[in-house]
Residue, then its C-alpha position, 0 to 999 in steps of 0.5 A: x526535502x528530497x533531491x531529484x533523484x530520491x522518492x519524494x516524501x512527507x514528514x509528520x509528527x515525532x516518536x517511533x518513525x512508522x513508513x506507510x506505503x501507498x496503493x497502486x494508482x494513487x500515492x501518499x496523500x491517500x494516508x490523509x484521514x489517519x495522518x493527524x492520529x497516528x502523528x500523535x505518537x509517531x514520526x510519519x515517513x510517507x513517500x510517493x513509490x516510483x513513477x507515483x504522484x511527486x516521484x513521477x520523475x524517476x526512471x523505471x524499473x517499477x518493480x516491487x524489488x526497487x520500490x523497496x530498495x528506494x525505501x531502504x536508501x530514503x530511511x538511510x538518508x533519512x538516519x533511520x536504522x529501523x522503522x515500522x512499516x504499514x503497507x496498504x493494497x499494493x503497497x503491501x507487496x513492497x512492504x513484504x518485499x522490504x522486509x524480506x531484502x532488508x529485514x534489519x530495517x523493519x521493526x513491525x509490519x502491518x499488511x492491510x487489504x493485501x496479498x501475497x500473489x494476485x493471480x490467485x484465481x482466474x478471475x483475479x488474473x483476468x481483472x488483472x490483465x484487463x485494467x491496463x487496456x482500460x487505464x489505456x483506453x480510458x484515461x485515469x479519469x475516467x478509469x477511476x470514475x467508471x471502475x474505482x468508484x464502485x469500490x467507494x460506496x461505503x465512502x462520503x461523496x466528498x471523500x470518494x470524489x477527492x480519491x478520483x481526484x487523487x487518481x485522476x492526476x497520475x500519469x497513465x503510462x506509469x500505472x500502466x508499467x507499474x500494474x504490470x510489475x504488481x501483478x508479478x509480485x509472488x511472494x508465497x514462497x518466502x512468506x517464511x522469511x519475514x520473521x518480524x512481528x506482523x499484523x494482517x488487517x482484512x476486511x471482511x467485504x473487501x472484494x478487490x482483495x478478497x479474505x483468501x490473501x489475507x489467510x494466505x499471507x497469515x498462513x505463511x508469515x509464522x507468528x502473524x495475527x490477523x485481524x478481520x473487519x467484517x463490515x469494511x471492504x477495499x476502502x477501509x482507510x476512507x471509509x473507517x479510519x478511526x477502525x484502522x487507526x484503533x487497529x494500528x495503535x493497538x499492535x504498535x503499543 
């Protein structure tokens, strides 16, 4: 396994390695209901981001740019020259940003329930700016049972309840300091430098990142495709894996 000083990692399966970045709050281990199908055909290469779950121990910066080049340094450790790379909500930001500063190591790329910039209107700005007093105030507990679990309606009990769990466990401090560096993530200018082939997954009642940042980032990334599920909202990969996993497959194939 990694050393103490690169991002801790797991590794699936076998085939064409395919990097899935998680969200902000939680970490890899939010990848669990697709992880059996997509291993079937491809090598998983799953990590914590910096300051997430078992890479915790890193120091900062957490800004997207870092993120991304401790991504970049885990494929060369790894001997991987190129990899696709499927990144979900916040991770998004860092997948565009690896394949932005280091384009050489993205083969394709899957932006799924993600955004370019997500200050966009100002009530994305105020909800942006209120969710680190409320991980403050309330712990990541209670955060994620009083504010997370709204996004879960459409996920089984058991499911949501592990996504607390899953949340509940991060260090506040660190998804403090991270939530800050995601929301100074702006990416729409160099939208035009991703030239690989990239597929933007939505879903259609997705309203923590709403259907206007998947128009924008397939607006500026040139060659794009955008695929909309219209009844799946925020938790798509909690709620209808089998969806995304059909979605996935069929562009890498």
């Amino acid at each position: 396994m990694p050393s103490s000083e690169s991002v801790y990692f797991r590794d699936y399966g076998s085939g064409a390695p395919l990097l899935l970045i998680h969200g902000l709050t939680v970490t890899g281990e939010m990848f669990e209901p697709v992880v059996q199908e997509l291993s079937r055909h491809h090598r998983l290469i799953v990590p914590d981001l910096r300051g997430s779950g078992r890479s915790r121990h890193l120091p900062p910066p957490y800004t997207v740019r870092q993120q991304a080049d401790d991504l970049a340094q885990l494929l060369d450790r790894l001997g991987v020259e190129s990899a696709d790379i499927l990144g979900y909500s916040q991770g998004g930001p860092v997948a565009q940003q690896l394949a932005i500063d280091h384009a050489g190591r993205v083969r394709r790329l899957i932006l799924s329930n993600t955004y370019a910039y997500n200050m966009a209107t100002t009530q994305e700005k105020i909800e942006g700016h209120v969710a680190p007093v409320l991980m403050r105030l309330l712990g990541m507990r209670r955060f994620a049972e009083s504010f997370i679990s709204l996004g879960l309606k459409q996920v089984p009990k058991e499911r949501a309840a592990w996504v607390v769990g899953m949340i509940a466990d991060q260090d506040c401090d660190l998804m403090i300091a991270a939530w800050i560096e995601a929301m100074a993530f702006d990416s729409r200018e160099r939208l035009k430098e991703i030239r690989c082939p990239t597929l933007i997954i939505a879903g259609g009642r997705d309203s923590a990142v709403p259907m206007h940042h998947a128009r924008m980032l397939h607006e500026g990334i040139v060659g794009s495709k955008l695929v909309v599920l219209e009844n799946a909202d925020h938790a798509l990969i909690w709620a209808h894996p089998n969806s995304l996993v059909k979605e996935i497959t069929k562009f890498l194939a």
